[in-house]
N, C-alpha and C positions, 0 to 999 in steps of 0.2 A: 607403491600403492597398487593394488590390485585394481582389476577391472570391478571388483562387485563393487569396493571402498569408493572408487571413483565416481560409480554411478549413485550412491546413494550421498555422496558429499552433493551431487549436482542437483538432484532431488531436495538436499536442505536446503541448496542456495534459493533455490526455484523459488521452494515455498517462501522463505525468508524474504524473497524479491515481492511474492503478492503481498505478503502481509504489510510491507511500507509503502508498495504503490496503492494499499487498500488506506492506508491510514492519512495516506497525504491527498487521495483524491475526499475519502470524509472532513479535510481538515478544508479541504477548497469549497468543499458544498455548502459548508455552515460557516464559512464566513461571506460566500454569497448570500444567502439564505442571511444572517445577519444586515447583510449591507443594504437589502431588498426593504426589509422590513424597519431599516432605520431611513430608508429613504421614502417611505409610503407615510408617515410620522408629520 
């Protein structure tokens, strides 16, 4: 694997990294946000 293949494998990982730490911190807001709003009920 060359150096340019290396660096842009490392660049997808990246991205691919925010994309599930973006989707698991939305998955944590809205079930606080759920829980918030079942407990004001």
């Amino acid at each position: 694997m060359t150096p340019e293949e290396q660096a842009e494998f490392e660049r997808r990982r990246k991205a691919r990294n925010y994309v599930v730490a973006g989707t698991l911190l939305f998955f944590v807001v809205l079930f606080y946000a759920i829980t918030i709003v079942r407990m004001g009920d």
